[in-house]
C-alpha positions as CSV (number, residue, x, y, z in Angstrom):
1,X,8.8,-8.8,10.8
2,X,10.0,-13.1,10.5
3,X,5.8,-13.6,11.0
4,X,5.6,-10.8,8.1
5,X,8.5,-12.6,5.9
6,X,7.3,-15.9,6.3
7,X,2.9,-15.2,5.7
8,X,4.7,-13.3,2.3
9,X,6.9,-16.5,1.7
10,X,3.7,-18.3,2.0
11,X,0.7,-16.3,0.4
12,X,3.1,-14.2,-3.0
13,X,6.4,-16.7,-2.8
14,X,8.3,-13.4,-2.0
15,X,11.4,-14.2,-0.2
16,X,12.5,-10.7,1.5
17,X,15.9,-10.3,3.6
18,X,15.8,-8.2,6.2
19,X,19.5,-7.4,5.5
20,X,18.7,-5.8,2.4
21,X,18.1,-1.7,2.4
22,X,14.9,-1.8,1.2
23,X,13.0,-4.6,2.8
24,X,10.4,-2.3,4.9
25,X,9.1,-0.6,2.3
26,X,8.5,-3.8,-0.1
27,X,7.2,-5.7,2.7
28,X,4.5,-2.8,3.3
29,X,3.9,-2.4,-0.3
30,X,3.5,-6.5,-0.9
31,X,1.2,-6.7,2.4
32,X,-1.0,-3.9,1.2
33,X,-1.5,-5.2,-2.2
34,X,-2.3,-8.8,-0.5
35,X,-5.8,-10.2,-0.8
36,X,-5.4,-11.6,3.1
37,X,-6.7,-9.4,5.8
38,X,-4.5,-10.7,8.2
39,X,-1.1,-10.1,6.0
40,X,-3.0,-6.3,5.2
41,X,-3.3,-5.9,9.3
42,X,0.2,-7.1,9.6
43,X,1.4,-4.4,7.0
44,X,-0.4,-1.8,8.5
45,X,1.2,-2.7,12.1
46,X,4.6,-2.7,10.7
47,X,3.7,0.5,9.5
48,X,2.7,2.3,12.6
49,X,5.9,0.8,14.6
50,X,8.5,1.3,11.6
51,X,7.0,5.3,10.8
52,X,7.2,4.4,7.4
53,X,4.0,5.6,5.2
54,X,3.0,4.1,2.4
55,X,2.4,6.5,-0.5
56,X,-1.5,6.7,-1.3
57,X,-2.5,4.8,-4.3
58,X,-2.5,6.7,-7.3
59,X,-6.3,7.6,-8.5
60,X,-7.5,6.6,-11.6
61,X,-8.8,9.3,-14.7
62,X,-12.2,8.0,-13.8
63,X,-11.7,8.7,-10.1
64,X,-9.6,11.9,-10.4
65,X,-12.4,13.3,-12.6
66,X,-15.1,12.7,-10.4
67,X,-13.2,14.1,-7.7
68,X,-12.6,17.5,-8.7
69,X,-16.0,17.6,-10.5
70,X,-17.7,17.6,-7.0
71,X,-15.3,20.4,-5.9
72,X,-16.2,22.6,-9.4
73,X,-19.1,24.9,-8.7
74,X,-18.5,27.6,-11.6
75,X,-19.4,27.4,-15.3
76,X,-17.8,25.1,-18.2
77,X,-16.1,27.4,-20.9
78,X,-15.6,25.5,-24.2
C-alpha cells in the first residue's frame, strides 16, 4: 500500500492516508483510472489481497445500445 501511496503521490499528486476510512477504495479507483501500467497492476493486486471490487465502469448510450441490439432477435414495433 506505501509503494501504491507514494507511485499516486508521484504520477496524480494524490496524497492518501491510510488512516482515513476510505483510502482502499480511492486508491483502487485512482490506480484504475491511471494511464501507468504498473500503477493499474498495482491497483489490481491491492484488489485481489484487500477483496474489495471495483464497480464496473458505467457503459456509455452508444455502448449500452449496441449491447442489447446484439441480444434483440425479434421485430421493432414503432
Amino acid at each position: 500500500m506505501q509503494h501504491i501511496r507514494r507511485q499516486l503521490r508521484q504520477e496524480l499528486g494524490l496524497d492518501i492516508h491510510i488512516s482515513e476510512s476510505d483510502a482502499v477504495p480511492r486508491m483502487l479507483e485512482c490506480c484504475a483510472q491511471s494511464m501507468n501500467a504498473e500503477t493499474r497492476a498495482l491497483g489490481e493486486h491491492l484488489g485481489e489481497v484487500s477483496g474489495i471490487r471495483r464497480a464496473p465502469p458505467a457503459l456509455t448510450e452508444a455502448q449500452l445500445i449496441a449491447k442489447y441490439m446484439e441480444r434483440y432477435t425479434g421485430t421493432l414495433r414503432g
